[in-house]
N, C-alpha and C positions, 0 to 999 in steps of 0.2 A: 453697874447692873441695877434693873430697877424691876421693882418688884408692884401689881396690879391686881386686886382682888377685891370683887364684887359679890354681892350676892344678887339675884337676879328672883322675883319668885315664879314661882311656876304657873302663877297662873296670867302671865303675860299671854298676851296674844301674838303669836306667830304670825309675821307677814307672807303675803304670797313670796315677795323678792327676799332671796337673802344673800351675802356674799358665799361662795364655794369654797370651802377648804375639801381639796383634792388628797386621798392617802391610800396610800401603799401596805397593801397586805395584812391590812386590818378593818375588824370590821364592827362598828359602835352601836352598841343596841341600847335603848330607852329604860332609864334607870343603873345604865352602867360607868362608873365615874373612870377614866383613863388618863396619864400623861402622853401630849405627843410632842414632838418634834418639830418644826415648821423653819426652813430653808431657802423653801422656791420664795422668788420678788413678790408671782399675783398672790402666792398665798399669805405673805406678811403684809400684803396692801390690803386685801380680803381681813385679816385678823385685825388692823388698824382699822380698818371703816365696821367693824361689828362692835371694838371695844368703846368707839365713839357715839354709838346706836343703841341698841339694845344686848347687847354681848351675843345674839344666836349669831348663829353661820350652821350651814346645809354639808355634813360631812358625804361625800360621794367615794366609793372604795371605784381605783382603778383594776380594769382588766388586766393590764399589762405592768407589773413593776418598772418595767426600765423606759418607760414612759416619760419623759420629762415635760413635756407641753401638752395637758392632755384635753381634746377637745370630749364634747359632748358624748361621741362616738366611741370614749374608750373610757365612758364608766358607765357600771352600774345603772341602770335605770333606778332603782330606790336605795334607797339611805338612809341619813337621821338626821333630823335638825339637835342641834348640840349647843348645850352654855356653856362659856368660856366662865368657869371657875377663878382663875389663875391665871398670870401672862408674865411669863419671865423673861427680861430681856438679855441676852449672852452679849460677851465681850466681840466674837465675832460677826455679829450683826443677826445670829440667827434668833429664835424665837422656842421658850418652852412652855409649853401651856397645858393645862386639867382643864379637862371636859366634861360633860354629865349629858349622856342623853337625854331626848326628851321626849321625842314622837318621831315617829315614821313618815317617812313624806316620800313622796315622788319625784321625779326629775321633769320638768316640762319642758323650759327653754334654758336654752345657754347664751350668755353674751358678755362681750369684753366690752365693760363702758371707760369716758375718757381716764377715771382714774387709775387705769391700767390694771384692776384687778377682775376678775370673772364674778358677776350677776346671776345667776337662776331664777328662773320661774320654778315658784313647788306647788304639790299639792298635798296637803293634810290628811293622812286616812283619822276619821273617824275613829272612836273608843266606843263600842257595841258589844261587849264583853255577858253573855249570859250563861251563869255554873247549869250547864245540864248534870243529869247523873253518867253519861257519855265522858262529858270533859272532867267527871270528880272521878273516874277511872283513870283516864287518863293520866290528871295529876296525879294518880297512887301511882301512878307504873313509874311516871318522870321521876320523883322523887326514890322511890327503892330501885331504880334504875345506876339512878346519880347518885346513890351510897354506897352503889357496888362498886362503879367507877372512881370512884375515892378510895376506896379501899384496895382497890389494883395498882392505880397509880398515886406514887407517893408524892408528885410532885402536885399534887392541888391539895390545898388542906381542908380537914376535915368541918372548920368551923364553917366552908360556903356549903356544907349538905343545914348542918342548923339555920342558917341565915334564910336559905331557900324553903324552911319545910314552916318560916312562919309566914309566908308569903299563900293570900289566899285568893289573889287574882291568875287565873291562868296563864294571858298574855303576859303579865309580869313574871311569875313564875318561868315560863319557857325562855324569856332573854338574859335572866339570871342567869338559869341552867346552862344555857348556852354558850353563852361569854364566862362560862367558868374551863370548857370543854378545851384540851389540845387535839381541834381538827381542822383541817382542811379552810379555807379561806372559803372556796366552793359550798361547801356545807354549812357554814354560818352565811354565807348571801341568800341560798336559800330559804333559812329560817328566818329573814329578814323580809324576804321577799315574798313570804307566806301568811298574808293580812287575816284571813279565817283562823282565830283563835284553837280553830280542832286542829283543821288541818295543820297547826304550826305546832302541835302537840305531839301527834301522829309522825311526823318528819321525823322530830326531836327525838321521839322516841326509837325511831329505826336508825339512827345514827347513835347513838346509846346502848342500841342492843348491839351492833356492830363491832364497835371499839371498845366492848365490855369481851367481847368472842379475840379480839387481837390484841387484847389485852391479860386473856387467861393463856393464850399459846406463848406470849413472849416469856410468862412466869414460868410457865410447865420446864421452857428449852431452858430459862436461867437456871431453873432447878436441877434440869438434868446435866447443865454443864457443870454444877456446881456440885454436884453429886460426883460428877468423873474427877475432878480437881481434888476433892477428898479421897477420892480411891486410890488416886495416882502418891497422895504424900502420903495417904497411908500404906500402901506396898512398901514405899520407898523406906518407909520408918520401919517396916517389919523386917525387910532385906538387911537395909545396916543390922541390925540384932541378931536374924538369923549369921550374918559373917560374922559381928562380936562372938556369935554364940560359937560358933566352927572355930573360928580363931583359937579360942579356950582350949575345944576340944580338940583341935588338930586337925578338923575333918576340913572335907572339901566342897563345896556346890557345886552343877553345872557347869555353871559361868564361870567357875575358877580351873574346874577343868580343861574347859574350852580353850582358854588363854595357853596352858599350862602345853597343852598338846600344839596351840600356832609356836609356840617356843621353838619345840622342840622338831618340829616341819621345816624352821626356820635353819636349826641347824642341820638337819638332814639336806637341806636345798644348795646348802653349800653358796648362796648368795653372797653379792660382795661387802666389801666393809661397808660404802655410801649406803647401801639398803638395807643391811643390817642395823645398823645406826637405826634408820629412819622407822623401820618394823619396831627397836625397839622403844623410841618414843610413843610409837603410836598403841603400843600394847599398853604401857603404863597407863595412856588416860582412858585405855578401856577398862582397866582395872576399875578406873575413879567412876564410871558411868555407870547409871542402872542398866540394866540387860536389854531391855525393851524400848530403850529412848533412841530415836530417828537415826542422831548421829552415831549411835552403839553400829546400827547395822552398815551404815556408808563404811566405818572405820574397819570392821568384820570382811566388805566387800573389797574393800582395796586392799587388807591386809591377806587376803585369797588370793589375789589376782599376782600380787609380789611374789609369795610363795611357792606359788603353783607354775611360774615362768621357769623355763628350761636351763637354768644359769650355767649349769656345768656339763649338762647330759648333751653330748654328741653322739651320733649313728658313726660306726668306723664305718671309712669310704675302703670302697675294694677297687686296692689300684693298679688289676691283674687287666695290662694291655688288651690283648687279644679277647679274655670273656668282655671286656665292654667294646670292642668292634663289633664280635658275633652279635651282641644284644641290639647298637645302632643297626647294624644291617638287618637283621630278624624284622625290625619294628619298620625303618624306611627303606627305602631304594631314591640310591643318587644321595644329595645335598652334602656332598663330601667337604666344604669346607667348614661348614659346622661341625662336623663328624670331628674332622681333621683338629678341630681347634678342643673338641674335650677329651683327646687322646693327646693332646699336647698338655695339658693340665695337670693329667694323669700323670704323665711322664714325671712333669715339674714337681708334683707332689710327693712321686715315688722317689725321686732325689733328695730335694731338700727336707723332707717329713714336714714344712709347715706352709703353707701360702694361705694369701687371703683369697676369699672366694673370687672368680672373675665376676665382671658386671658385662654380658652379651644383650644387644640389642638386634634378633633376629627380623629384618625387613625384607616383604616381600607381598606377590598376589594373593588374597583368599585362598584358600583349600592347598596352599602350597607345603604344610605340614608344620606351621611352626609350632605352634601349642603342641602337637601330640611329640613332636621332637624335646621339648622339653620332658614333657611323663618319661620317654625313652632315657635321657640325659640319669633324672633319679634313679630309672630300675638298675641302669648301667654301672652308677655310682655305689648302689646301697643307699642312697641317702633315703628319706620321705620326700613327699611332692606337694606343692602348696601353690594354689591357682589363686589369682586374685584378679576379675575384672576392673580395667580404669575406664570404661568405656563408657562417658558421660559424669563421670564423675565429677563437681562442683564446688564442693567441703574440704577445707583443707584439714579439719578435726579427722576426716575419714582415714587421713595418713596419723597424723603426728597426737589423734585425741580431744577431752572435752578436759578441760581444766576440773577439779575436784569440787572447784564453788558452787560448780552447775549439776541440779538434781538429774539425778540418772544418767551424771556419767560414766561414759567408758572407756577403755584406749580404744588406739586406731587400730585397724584393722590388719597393720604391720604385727604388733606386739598379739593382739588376738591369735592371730592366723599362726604363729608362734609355740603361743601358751596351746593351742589345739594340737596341735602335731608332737608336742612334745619332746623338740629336740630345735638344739641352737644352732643346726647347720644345715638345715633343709634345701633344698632346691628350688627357690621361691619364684614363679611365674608371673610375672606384671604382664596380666594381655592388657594388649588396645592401647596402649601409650599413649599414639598420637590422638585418643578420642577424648583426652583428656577437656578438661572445660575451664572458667574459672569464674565466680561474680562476686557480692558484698563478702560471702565467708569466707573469702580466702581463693589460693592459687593452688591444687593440690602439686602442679608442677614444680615450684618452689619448694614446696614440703618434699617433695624426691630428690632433691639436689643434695640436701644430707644421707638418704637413706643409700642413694645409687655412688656415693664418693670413698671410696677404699681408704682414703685418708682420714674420714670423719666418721662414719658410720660405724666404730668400734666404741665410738660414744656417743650411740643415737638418743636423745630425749624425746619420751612420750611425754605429751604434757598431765595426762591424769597418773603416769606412773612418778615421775618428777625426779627419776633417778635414770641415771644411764644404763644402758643396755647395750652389749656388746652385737655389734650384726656383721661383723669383718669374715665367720666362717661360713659365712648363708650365701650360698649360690644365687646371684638377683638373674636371670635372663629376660628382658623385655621385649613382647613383639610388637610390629606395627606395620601396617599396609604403604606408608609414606613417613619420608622424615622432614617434609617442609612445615608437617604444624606442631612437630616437638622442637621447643626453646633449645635454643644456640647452647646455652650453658647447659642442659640436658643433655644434649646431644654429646656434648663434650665428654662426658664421665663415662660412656658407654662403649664397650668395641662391637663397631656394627658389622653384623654378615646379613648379607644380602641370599637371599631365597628367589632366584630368576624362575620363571615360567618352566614349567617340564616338555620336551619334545614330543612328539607322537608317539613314537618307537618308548620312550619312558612309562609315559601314560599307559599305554598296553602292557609294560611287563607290572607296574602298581596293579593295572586291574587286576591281572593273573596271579598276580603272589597275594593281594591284602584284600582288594575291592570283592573281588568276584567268593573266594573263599567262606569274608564277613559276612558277605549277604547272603548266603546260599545257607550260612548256618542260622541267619538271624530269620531266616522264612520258612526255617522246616525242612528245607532241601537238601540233600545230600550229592557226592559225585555222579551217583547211581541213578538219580532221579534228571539233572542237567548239565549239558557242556553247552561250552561257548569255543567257535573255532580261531585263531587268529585275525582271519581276515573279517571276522563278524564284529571281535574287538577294536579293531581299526576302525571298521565302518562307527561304530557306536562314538569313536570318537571324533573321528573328522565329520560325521553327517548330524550328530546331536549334539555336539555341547561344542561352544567357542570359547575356552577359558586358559588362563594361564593355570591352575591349579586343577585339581578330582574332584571336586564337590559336587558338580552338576553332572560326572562321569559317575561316582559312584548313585546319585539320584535313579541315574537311567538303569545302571544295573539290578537297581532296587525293585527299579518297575518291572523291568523281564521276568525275575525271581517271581513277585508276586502274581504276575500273568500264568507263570507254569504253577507255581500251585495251586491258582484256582483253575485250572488247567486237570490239572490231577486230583482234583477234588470232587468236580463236577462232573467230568467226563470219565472218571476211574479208571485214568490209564494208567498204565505200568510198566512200558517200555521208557527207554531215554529221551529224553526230549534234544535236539542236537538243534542250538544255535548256528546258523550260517549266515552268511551274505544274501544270500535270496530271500531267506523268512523271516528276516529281520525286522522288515518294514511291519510284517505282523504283529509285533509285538511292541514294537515303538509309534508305531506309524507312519508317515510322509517323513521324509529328511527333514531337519527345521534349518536349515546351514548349507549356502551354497558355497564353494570354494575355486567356482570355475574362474572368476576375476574378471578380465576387461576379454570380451573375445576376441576384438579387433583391433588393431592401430588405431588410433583416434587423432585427431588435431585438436591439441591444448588442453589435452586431458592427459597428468601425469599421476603416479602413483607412492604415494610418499609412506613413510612408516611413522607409528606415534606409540609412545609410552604413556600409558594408565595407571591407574591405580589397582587395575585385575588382571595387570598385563599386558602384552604390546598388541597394538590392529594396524592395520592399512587404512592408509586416509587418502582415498579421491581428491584429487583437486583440479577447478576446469575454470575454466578463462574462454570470456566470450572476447571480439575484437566486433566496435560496432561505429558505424557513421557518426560522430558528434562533437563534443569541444573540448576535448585533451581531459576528462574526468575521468578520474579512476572509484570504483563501486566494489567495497569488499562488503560479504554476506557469508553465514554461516556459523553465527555467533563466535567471533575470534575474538579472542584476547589481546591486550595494548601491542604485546613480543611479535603475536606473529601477524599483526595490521603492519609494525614496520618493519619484519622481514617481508611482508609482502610492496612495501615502499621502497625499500634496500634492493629488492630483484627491480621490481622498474626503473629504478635510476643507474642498474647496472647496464640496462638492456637499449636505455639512451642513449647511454654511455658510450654505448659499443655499437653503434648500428650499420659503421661502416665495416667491422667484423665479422659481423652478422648479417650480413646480406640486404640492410633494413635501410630504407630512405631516411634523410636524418632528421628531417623533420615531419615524419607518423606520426606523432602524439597531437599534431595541432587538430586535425579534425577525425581523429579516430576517441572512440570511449572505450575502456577497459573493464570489465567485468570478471573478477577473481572473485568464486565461488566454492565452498567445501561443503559439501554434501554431508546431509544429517544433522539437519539446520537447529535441531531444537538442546543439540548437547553443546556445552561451549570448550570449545579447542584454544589453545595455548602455546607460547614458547618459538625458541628461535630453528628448532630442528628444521621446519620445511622450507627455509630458504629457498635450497637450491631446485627443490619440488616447482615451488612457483616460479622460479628463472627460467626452468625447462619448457612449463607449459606454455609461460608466454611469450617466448621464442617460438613455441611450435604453433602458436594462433596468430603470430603476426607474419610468420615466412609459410605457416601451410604447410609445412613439414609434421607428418605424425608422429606419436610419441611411443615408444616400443612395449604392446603388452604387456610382455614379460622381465620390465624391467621394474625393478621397487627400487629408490634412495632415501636418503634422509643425509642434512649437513644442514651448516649453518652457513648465509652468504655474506659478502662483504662488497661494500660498494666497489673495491678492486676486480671481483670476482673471486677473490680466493674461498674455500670450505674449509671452514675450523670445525672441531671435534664436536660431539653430542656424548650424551648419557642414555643408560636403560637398551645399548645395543643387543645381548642378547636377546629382551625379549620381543623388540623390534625383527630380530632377523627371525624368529621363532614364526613372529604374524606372517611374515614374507612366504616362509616356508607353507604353513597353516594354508594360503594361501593359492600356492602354485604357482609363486613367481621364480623362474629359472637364474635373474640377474641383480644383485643386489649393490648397487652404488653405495660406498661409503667414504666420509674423510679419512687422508691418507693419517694422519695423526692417532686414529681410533683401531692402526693395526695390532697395538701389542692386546687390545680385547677381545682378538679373534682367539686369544689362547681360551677364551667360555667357550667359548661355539661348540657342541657336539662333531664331532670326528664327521659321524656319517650324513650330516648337514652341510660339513665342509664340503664331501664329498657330491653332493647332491645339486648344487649350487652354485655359481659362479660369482664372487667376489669382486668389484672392482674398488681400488685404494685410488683417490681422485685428491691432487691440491689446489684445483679452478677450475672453474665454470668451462673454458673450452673441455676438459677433458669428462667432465657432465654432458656434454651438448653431444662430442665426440659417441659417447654409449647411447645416449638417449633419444638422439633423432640420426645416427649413424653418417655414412658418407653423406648423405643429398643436403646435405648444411654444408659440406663445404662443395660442394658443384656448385650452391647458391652462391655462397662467394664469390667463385671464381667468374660466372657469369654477370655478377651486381659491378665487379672489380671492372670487368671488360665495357659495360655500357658506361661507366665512369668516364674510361679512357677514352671514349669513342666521343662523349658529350666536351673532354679540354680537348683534342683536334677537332 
């Protein structure tokens, strides 16, 4: 380590050129002495050629700290030329040195010469320094400025306001003052940058009144925190005393009541041992806490929430058979296997006196009743009723809670929905199942695979409650419009009844008994004032609503209602208003729903049946046959299932074409076009098979396809038709419809036991295990004349 120190005097003459010492975030004014740092190569080559010269070098403050190479462009245009005091050499090559400014200078050029370190051109400002009585104000204000600011801030000491107030040159004066200041890098460049002796007084001094203003608010807020910090140990120290004091006395405070009565809640609550335990830990350290500290009230909050949970209080169930029929049929009409399965519960309960609650997963169309079937389920029971939307749902916290570490938690909305109702065996509703969601917080479907399992849910864990809670006596019923997007394992824990479409004849006795009554009361109306005839209710529902469910039935009756009383309001009539078939359109309007279906025989236009999600409809399907090169063209937004059922039917119908009346080789210059109409919705699945076998047999033989016939099956490159799903509400669209004839797989007979009676009766059934016996119903005898005539010219072409 080697140690270099000169003294230099000041009244040397400063060259135009000097070497650049480049620095960061400081800034070196004229008569200010500083240690710096020096690292970079050009600047230890720069501090080598100045200590070999006359020790100046041109200090330039960089714009940008993180600068490493900094050209002309990224300093300061003024500075200070500086004596190197001192030059300390470090063990790792770098470089420590004391500086003393000297004079202000400017930046003019920059240059890297061969010795690799950077060169400047400067320019010298001038010393022209004159005390007006302007600048001897000024210096009063800088100095009693600069003793306030001493005396706010402890870290600059008091001896630089002395040092400064013997200083009687202005300019000097302001660089003292300045380079004594904790501010801004910005703020000392400027008063650096400000050669006019006033002007750099004037600066100084509004940067002084400044940080003298943010430096009384920093004391005021210390003061006033420190003021809150003494009030808080002093309460604290009064409290312990006033309890020393009580203690002596016997008496009791508040707070020790407060405690005294969650005790005794606790035993009233009848809670189990795991949470009695944990209640009584958690009282103890309330004891230990002052009343008013953060964690007093989380502890106050969770020790409510324990307490106040339902542990032992059950609603007795009333398990008198017949009053809960009466009440299921009062409230719906039809859905008897639901019915049928909470009179089977009944039973089971009335026998054994204990069961766990069932876990029902009602699936079905919109407006089909399944929510309001549950409310019915509670009134039947006796129990309470407890709804809870899943629909959208994303959080798995929303089921199972917020862990206790986390401010403002709560439980889930299981134990909530709970602790509200006030009893441990409610009726608990999960609508929307399948609308569930899931992203980063969690699966909430996972989080129901405990709550929805008879096995486990007698020990369910909230996470903010952190003790079990029994859920085995709580009725779970879950609805959902589809069960392909509730998880496999979900799906599992649940016994599912399915809610099929209601018939017409159904529809009509709902309006008459629920629909039409509701609304007639919900608008003012009485018997007195409207009727509606049967065959007006029919119309309303074959002419305006196309639904598996009442939603859109009870809408329309809504609107009649309101048409008569503004009807009776307006017009002050007073006689009965009588709904019929003829005036109906009055009051609805134009039919919106046509039901007439295909009017004619068509060629290769057949009529298939499809299950939704609202229900079952009829689905068109047409097949063009056109001049070109064996290409087959499907359209209609199809899904993967049924592009290759529609592949499966043309390789049946190759297959077959000496069966079929067909030349065997039609595909080489013929193109095929299978289209389903209602191109912008996208259809799916293996049902319409044998739909497209039919059509395209009846576009390539010319044979029409029979209006009034509707099918649905699945086909097989043998031609055989396996079974399908969702048949009732398929034969429902049929019916919906006006189709006389309905093709089905012979497999899918034992589901004719859904079918309504007077449907059966209405409609012609055919049970079909292959495609001929499809072809047979659906283009009749002239399929086999074609044969027989295709067979004969065969024979005629080998003699």
């Amino acid at each position: 380590m080697t140690l270099t120190e000169q003294n230099v005097s000041k009244n040397v003459i400063i060259p135009s050129k000097l070497p650049l010492l480049a620095v960061r975030d400081i800034v070196v004014f004229p008569y200010m002495m500083i240690p710096l740092a020096v690292g970079r190569d050009k600047s230890i080559r720069a501090l080598e050629k100045a200590m070999a010269e006359n020790h100046l070098v041109f200090l330039g403050v960089q714009k940008k700290i993180q600068t490493e190479d900094p050209g002309k462009e990224d300093l300061y245009s003024v500075g200070c030329v500086a004596e190197i005091l001192q030059l300390l050499k470090m063990p790792d090559g770098t470089l420590k040195i004391l500086v003393e400014g000297v004079r202000r200078a400017k930046l003019l050029d920059f240059n890297v010469n061969d010795e690799q370190y950077v060169e400047v051109e400067i320019e010298i400002f001038t010393k022209k320094e004159t005390v007006s009585p302007g600048i001897k104000a000024l210096m009063r204000s800088v100095l009693a400025l600069f003793e306030q600011y001493v005396k706010l801030n402890q870290r600059v000491p008091f001896e630089a306001v002395l040092s400064a107030m013997n200083i009687s040159e202005p300019g000097r004066l302001a660089d003292v003052v300045i380079s004594s200041l904790l501010v801004k890098l910005k703020d000392k460049q400027e008063i650096i940058e400000a050669i006019n002796v006033e002007e750099r007084l004037e600066k100084l001094v509004k940067i002084l009144i400044s940080e003298n203003e943010i430096l009384s608010i920093e004391k005021k807020i210390q003061g006033r925190v420190r003021n809150q910090i003494e009030k808080s140990q002093k309460e604290y120290y009064l409290t312990e005393q006033m309890k020393a004091i009580q203690k002596e006395l016997k008496q009791k405070d508040e707070y020790s009541k407060e405690i005294d009565e969650l005790r005794a809640k606790m035993k009233q609550a009848k809670v189990s041992k795991e949470a009695e335990g944990i209640i009584g830990k958690e009282l103890l350290r309330l004891e230990k806490m002052p009343p008013f500290s953060p964690e007093a009230t989380v502890i106050r909050t969770y020790l409510d929430c324990l307490i106040n949970l339902p542990w032992e209080i059950k609603t007795e169930d009333n398990l008198e058979i017949k009053r809960a029929q009466k009440i299921l049929d009062e409230d719906h009409y039809g859905l008897d296997k639901a019915k049928e399965r909470i009179l089977q519960y009944l039973a089971v309960c009335k026998l054994t006196k204990r069961l766990k609650g069932p876990i029902l997963c009602f699936v079905g169309p919109p407006g089909t009743g399944k929510t309001s079937l549950g409310r019915s389920i509670s009134r039947a029971l006796g129990r309470k009723f407890v709804r809870m939307s899943l629909g959208g749902m994303r959080d798995e916290a929303e089921i199972r809670g917020h862990r206790r570490t986390y401010i403002g938690a709560l439980p889930g909305r299981i134990i909530q929905s709970i602790k509200k109702v006030k009893s441990k065996n409610p009726v608990f509703l999960l609508d929307e199942i399948d609308k569930l969601g899931s992203d980063f917080r969690g699966d909430p479907a996972a989080a129901l695979l405990e709550v929805l399992d008879p096995e486990q849910n007698n020990t369910f864990s909230d996470h903010y409650l952190e003790v079990d809670f029994d859920l085995s006596d709580v009725m779970f019923i879950t609805t959902a419009n589809t069960l392909y997007s509730i998880p496999l394992s979900l799906r599992d824990r649940m016994e599912i009844i399915r809610f099929p479409g209601y018939t017409v004849e159904e529809k009509v006795k709902i309006a008459k008994m629920f629909l039409f009554p509701k609304q007639t009361k919900e608008n003012g109306l009485t018997g007195d004032n409207l009727a509606i005839n049967d065959k007006a209710m029919e119309k309303v529902v074959f002419d305006y609503t196309r639904e598996a469910g009442v939603r859109n039935l009870e809408r329309e009756i809504a609107n009649i209602c309101r048409k008569v009383a503004k009807e009776l309001v307006s017009e002050g009539k007073k006689e009965r208003i009588q709904i019929t078939g003829k005036n109906l359109h009055d009051y609805l309007g134009i039919p919106k729903y046509s039901h007439n279906g295909r009017e004619e025989n068509e060629i290769g236009v057949a009529t298939g049946l499809a299950w939704t999600e609202v229900g079952g409809d009829t689905l068109p399907i047409e097949v063009s046959v056109m001049n070109g090169k064996g290409s087959l063209t499907l359209t209609g937004k199809l899904g993967e299932v049924m592009q290759e059922s529609a592949k499966a039917a043309l390789s049946y119908v190759r297959a077959n074409t000496q069966r079929l009346g067909l030349v065997s080789d039609f595909y080489h210059d013929k193109e095929i076009h299978i289209h389903v109409p209602e191109g912008a919705i996208p259809k799916d699945g293996p049902s319409a098979g044998i739909v497209i076998a039919s059509a395209l047999v009846s576009a390539l033989t010319g044979i029409p396809v029979k209006k009034n016939v509707a099918m649905t099956g699945e086909i097989t490159l043998r031609g055989k038709v396996f079974p399908v799903g969702g048949l009732k509400e398929k034969i429902l669209a049929a019916h919906r419809l006006g189709m006389k004839i309905v093709v089905l797989p012979f497999e899918n007979e034992k589901d004719m036991e859904e079918i309504p009676k007077n449907i059966q009766k209405k409609m012609k059934f055919v049970l079909v295990k292959n495609m001929d016996e499809v072809l047979q119903v659906a283009l009749g005898n002239k399929l086999t004349e074609r044969r027989k005539r295709q067979s004969g010219v065969n024979r005629n072409k080998m003699c």
